[in-house]
C-alpha positions as a Markdown table, in Angstrom:
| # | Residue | x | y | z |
|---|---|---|---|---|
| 1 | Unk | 15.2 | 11.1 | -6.4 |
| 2 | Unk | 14.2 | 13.4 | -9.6 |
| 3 | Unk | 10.6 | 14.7 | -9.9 |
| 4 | Unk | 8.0 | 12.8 | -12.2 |
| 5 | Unk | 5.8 | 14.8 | -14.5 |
| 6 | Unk | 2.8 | 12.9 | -14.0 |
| 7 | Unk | 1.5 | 11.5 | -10.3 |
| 8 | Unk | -2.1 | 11.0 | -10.5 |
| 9 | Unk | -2.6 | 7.9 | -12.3 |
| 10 | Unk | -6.6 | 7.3 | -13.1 |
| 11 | Unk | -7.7 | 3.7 | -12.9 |
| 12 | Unk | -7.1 | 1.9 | -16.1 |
| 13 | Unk | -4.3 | 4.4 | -16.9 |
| 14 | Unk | -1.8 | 1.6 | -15.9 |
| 15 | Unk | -3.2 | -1.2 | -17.2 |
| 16 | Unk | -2.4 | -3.9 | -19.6 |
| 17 | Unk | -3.9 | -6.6 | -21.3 |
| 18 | Unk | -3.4 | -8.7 | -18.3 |
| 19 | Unk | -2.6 | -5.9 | -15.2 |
| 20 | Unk | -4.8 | -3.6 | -13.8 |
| 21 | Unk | -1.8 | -1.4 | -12.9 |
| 22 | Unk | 1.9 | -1.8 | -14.1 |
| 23 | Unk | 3.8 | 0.9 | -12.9 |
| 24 | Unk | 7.7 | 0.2 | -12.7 |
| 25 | Unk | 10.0 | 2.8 | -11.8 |
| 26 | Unk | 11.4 | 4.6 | -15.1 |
| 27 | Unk | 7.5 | 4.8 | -16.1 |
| 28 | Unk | 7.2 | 6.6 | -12.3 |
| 29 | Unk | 10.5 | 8.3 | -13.4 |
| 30 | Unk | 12.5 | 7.2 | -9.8 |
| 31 | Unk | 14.7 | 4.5 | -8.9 |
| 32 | Unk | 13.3 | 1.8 | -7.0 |
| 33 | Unk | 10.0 | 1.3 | -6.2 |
| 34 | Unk | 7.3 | -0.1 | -8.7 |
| 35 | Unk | 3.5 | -2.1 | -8.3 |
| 36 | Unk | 1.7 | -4.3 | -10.6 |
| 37 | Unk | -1.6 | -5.6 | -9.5 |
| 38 | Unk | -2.5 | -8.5 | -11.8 |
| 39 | Unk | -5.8 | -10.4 | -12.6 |
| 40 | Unk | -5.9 | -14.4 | -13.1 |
| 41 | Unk | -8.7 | -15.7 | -14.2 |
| 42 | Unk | -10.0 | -19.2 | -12.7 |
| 43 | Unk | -7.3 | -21.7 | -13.2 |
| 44 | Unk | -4.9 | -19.2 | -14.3 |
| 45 | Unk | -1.2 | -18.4 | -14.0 |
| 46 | Unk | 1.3 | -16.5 | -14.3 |
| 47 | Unk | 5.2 | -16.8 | -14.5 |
| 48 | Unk | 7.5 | -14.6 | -12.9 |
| 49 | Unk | 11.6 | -13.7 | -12.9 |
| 50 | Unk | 12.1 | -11.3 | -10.3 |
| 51 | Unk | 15.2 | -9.9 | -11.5 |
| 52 | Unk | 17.1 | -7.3 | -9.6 |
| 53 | Unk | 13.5 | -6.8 | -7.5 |
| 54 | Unk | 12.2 | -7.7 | -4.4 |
| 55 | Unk | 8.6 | -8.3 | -3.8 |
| 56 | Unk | 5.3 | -9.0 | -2.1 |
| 57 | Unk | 2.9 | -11.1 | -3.3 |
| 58 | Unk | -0.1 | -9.7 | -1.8 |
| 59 | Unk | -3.6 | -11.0 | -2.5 |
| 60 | Unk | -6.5 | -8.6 | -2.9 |
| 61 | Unk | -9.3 | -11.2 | -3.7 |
| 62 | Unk | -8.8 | -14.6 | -4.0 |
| 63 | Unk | -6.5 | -16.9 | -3.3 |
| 64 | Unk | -3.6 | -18.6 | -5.4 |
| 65 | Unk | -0.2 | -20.9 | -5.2 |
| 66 | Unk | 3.0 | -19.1 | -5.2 |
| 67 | Unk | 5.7 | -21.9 | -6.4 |
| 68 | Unk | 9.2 | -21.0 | -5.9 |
| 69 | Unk | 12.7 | -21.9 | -5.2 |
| 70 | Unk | 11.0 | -25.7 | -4.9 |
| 71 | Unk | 8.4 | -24.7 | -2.9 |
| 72 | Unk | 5.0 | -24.2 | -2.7 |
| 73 | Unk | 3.3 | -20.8 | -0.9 |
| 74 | Unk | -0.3 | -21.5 | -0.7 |
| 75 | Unk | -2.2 | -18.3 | 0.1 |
| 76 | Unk | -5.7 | -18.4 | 1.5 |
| 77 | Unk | -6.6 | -14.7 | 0.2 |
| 78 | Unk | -9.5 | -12.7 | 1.2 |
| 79 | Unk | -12.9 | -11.9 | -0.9 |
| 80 | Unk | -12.0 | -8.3 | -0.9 |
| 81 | Unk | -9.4 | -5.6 | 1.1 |
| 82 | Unk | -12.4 | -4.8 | 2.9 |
| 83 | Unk | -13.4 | -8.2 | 4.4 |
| 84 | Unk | -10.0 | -9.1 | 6.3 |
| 85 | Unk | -6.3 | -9.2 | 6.8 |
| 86 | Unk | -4.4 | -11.6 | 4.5 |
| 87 | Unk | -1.6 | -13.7 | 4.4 |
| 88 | Unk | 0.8 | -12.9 | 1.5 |
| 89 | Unk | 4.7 | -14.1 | 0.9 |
| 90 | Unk | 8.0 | -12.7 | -0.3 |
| 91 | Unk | 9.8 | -13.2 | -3.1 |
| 92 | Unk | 13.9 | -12.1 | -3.2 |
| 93 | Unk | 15.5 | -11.0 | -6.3 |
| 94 | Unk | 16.7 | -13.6 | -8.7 |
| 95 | Unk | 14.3 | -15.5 | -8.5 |
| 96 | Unk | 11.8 | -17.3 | -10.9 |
| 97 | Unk | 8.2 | -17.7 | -9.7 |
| 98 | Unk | 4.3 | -19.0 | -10.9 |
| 99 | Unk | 1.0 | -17.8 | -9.6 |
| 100 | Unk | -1.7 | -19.6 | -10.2 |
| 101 | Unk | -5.1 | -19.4 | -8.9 |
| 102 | Unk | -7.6 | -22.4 | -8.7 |
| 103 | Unk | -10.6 | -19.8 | -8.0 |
| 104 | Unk | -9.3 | -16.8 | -9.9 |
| 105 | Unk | -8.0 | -13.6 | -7.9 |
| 106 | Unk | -6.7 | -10.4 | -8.2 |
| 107 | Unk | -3.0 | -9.7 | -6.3 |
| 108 | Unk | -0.8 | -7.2 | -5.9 |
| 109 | Unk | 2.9 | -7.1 | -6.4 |
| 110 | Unk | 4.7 | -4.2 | -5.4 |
| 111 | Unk | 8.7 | -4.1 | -5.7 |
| 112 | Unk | 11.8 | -2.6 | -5.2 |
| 113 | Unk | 15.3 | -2.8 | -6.7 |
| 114 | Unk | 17.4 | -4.2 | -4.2 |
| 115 | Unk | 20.5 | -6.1 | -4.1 |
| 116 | Unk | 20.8 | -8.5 | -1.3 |
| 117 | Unk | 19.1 | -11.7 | -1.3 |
| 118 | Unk | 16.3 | -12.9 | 1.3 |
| 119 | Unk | 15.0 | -16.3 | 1.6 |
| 120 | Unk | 11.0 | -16.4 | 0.0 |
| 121 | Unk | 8.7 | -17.2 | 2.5 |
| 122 | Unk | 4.8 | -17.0 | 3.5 |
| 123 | Unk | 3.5 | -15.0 | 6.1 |
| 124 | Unk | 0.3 | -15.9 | 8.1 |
| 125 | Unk | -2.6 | -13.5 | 8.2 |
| 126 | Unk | -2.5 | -14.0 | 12.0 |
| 127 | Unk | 1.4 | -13.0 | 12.4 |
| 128 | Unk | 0.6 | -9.4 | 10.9 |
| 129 | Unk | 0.3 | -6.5 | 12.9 |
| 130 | Unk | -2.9 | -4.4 | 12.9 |
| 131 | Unk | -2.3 | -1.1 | 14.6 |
| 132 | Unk | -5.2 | 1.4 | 15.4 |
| 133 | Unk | -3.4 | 5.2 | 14.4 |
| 134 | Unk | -4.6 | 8.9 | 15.7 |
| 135 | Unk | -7.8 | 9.4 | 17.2 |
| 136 | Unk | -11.5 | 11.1 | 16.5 |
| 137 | Unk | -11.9 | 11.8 | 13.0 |
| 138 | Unk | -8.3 | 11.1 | 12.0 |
| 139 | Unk | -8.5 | 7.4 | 13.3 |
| 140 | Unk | -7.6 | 4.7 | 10.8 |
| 141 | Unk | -5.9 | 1.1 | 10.6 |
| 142 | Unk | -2.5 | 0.1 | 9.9 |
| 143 | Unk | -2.2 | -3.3 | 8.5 |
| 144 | Unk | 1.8 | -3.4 | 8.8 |
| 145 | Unk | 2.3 | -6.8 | 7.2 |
| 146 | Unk | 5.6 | -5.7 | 5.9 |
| 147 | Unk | 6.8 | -2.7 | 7.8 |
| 148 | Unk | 10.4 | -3.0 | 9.6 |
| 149 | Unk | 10.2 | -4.4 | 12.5 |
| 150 | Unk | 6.7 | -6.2 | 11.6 |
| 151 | Unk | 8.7 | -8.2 | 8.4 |
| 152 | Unk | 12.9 | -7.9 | 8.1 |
| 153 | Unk | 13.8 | -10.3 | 5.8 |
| 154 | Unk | 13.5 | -7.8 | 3.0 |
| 155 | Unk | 16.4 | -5.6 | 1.3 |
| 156 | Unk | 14.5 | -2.3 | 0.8 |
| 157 | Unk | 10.7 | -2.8 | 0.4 |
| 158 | Unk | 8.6 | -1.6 | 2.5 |
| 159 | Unk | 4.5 | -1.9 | 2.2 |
| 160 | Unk | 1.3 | -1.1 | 4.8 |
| 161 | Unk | -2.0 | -1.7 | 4.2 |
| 162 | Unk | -4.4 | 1.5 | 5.4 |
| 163 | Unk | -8.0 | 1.5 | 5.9 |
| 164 | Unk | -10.1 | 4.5 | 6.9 |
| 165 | Unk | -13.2 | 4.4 | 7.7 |
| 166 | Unk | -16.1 | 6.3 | 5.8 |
| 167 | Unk | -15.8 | 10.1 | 6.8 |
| 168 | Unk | -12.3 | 9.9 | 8.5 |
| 169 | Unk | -9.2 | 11.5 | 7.3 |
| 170 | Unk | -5.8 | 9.4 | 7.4 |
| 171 | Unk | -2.1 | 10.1 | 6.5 |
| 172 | Unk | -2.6 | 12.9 | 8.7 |
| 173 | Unk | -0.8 | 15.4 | 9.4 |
| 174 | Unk | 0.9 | 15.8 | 5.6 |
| 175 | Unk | 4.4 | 14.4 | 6.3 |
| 176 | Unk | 7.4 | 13.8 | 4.0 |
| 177 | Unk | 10.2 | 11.3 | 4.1 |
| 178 | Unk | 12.8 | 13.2 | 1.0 |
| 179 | Unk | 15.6 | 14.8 | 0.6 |
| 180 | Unk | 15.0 | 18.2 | 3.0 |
| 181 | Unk | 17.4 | 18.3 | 5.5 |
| 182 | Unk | 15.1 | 17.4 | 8.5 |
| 183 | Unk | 13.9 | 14.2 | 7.3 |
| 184 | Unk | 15.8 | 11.4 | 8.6 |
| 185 | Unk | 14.9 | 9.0 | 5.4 |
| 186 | Unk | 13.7 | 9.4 | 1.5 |
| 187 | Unk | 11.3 | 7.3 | 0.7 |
| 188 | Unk | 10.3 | 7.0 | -2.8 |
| 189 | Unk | 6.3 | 6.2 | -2.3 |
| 190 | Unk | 3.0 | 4.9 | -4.3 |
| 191 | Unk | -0.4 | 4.4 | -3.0 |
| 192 | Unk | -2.8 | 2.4 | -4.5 |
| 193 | Unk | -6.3 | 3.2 | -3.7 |
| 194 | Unk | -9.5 | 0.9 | -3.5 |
| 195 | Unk | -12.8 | 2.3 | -2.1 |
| 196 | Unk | -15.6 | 0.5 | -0.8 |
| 197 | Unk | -19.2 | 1.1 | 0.3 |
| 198 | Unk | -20.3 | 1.7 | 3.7 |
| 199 | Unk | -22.0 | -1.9 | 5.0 |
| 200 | Unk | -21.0 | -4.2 | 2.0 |
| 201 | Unk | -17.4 | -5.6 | 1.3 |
| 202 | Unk | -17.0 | -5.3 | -2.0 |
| 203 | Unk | -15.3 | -2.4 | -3.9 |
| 204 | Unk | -17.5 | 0.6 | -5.8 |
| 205 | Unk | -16.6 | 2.3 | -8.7 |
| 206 | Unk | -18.9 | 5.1 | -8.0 |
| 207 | Unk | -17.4 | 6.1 | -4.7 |
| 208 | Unk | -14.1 | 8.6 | -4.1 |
| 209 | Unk | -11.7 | 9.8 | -2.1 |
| 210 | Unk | -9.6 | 12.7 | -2.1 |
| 211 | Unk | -5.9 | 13.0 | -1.9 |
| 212 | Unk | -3.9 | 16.1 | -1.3 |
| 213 | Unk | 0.6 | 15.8 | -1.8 |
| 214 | Unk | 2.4 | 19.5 | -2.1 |
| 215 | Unk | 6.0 | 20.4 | -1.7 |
| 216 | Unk | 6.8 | 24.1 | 0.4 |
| 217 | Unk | 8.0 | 26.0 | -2.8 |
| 218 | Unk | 4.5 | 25.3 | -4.7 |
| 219 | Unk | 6.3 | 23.5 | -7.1 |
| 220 | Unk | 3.9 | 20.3 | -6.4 |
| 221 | Unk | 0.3 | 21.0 | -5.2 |
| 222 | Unk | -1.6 | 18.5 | -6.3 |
| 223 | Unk | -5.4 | 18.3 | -4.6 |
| 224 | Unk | -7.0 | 15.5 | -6.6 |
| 225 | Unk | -10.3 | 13.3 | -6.5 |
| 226 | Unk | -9.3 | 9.9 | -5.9 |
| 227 | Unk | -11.5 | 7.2 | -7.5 |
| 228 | Unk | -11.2 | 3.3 | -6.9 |
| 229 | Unk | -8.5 | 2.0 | -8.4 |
| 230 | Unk | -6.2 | 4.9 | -8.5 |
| 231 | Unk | -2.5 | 5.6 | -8.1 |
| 232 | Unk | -0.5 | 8.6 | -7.0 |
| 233 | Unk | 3.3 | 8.7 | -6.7 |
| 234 | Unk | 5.2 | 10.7 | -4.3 |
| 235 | Unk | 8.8 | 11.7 | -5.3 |
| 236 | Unk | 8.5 | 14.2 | -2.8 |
| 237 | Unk | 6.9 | 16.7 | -0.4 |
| 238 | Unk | 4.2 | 16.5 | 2.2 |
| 239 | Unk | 1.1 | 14.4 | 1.1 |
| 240 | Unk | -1.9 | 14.0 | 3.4 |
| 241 | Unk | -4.3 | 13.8 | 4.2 |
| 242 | Unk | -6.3 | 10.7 | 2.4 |
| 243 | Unk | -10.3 | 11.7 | 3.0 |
| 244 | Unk | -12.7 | 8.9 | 2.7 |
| 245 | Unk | -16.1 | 10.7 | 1.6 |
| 246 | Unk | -19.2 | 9.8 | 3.7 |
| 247 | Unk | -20.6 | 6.5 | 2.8 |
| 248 | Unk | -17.1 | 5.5 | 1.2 |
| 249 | Unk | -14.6 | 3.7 | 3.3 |
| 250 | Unk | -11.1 | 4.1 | 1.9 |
| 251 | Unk | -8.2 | 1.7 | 1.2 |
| 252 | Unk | -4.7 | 2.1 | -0.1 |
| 253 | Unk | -1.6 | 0.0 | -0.3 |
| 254 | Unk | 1.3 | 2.1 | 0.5 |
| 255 | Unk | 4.6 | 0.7 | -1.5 |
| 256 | Unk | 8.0 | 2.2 | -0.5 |
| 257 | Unk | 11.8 | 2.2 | -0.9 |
| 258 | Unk | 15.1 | 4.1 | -1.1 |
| 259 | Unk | 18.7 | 4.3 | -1.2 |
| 260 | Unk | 19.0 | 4.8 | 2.6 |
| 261 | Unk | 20.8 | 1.0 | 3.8 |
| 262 | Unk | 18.3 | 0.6 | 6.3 |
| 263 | Unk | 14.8 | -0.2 | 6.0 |
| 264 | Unk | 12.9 | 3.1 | 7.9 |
| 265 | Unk | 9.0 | 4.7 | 7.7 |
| 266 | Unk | 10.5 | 7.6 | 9.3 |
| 267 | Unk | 9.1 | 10.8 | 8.4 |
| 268 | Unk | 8.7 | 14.7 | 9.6 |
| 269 | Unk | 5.3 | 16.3 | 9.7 |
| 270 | Unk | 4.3 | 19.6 | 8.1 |
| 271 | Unk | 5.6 | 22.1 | 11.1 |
| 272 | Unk | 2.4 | 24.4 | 10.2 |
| 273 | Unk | -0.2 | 21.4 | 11.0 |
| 274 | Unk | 2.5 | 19.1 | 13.6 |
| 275 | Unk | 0.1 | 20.5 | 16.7 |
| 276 | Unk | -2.6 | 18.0 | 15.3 |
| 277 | Unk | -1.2 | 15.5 | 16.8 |
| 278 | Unk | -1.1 | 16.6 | 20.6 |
| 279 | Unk | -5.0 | 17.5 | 20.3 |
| 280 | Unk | -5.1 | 13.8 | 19.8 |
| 281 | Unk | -4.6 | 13.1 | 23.2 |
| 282 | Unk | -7.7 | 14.2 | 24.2 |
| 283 | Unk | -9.8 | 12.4 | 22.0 |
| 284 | Unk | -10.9 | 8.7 | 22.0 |
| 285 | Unk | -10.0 | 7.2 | 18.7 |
| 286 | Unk | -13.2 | 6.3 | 16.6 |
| 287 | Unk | -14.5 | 2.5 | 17.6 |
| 288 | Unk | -15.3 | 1.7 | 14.2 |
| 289 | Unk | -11.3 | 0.8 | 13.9 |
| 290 | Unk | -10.0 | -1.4 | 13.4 |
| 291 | Unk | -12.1 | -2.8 | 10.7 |
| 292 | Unk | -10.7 | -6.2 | 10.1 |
| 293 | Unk | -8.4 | -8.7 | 11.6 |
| 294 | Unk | -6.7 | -12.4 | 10.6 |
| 295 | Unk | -10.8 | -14.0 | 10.9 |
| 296 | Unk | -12.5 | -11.0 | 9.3 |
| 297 | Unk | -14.4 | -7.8 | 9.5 |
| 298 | Unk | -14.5 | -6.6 | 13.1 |
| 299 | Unk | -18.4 | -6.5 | 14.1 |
| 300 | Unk | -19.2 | -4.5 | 17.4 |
């Protein structure tokens, strides 16, 4: 995995005439892993030929009709990342696809290159896993909707949805998953970042996070303001933690993949800031988490 010159990528930095974010992998300056999150407008479509990628078709508002292979994948959607879990479906590579939305919506598609091929197939909000991760100010949700073990019938990709609440840090402790000897996988990695606003469900372009990815030698040490809409790129090092300011709750899409054969989120902690964890077990985690399941936002 070689470096990239540029991680921090600014909303709108990405886009196109029709994608809020393309990013595939020589623009990321890696091998395998890429995102585009594209807008259709009411009645809209798009068509798609996978290729030599893999990927998840993962709606962020709205709903749409994924037609491939013969077959119709109708996705129910959400009204926005903050308001519930989703279904979504998988498309293999070599394959040609439309998306088309009666209502209009706004989905992501993060990829990998890959070379074996998986039958496409929809997945049902209710089948994905919500897990509840560390504990007191650290606590945040794991949607792992296509995390091994959660999803195998995938060549490399690997995806999570994260949601922190407002005040909480996540991806924390920093951990890497590269080519150092101790880590047991190399990820390539992208998160894509939406922020909300505490008590409403819909995204705010005023709000921000911050974001923190350095490698040992100083080479990387990148401590940047995240706004909504954001991407950062990981070729390498310890990143963490993601902060979601007061009053903004934080979401990110994390897209992965690598040359390992098997799919793995395996990863080694920073051994300065590894200790975090056991002080964990004396703390409950925060009750705000999880935030939403298959039906909606969790209310208390």
């Amino acid at each position: 995995m070689t470096g990239v010159e540029r991680r921090h990528w600014p909303v709108g930095s990405l886009a196109t005439e029709r994608d809020a974010v393309t990013l595939t992998p020589a623009r990321a300056g890696w091998s395998y892993t890429g995102l585009r999150v594209v807008r259709l407008a009411p009645g809209g479509h798009i068509d798609l030929a996978t290729g030599g990628q893999e990927m998840a078709v993962l709606p962020l508002t709205g709903g749409l009709d994924v037609r491939v292979d013969g077959r119709v994948l109708r996705l129910e959607g959400r009204d926005s990342v903050f308001t519930r879990v989703t279904d979504w479906a998988y498309l293999p590579i070599d394959a040609d696809a439309r998306l088309s939305s009666s209502g209009g919506c706004e989905v992501a598609l993060p990829s990998a290159r890959a070379s074996r091929r998986f039958e496409p197939v929809r997945i049902d909000a209710h089948d994905v896993p919500v897990e509840v991760r560390g504990a007191g100010p650290a606590t945040r949700q794991v949607t792992n909707f296509m995390a091994p073990g959660a999803f195998d019938g995938a060549d490399r990709l690997m995806c999570v949805e994260l949601l922190t609440p407002d005040g909480n840090w996540s991806s924390y402790p920093p951990h890497r998953h590269d080519t150092s000897p101790e880590c047991p996988v190399n990820n390539e990695e992208i998160y894509y970042f939406r922020v909300g606003r505490a008590g409403q469900d819909t995204t705010s372009p005023d709000g921000f996070a911050f974001h923190r990815t350095y490698t040992p030698d100083g080479v990387i040490n990148d401590s940047v303001v995240i706004g909504d809409g954001d991407v950062f790129c990981i070729p390498r090092g310890y990143h963490g933690p993601c902060v979601a300011a007061p009053g903004y709750p934080l979401y990110y899409l994390n897209v992965l993949a690598g040359p390992g054969g098997t799919r793995s989120l395996a990863f080694c902690d920073d051994p300065a800031h590894h200790w975090v964890r056991d002080a964990w077990e004396d703390m409950n985690p925060d009750p705000r988490c999880p935030m939403t399941n298959a039906t909606g936002r969790v209310t208390r």
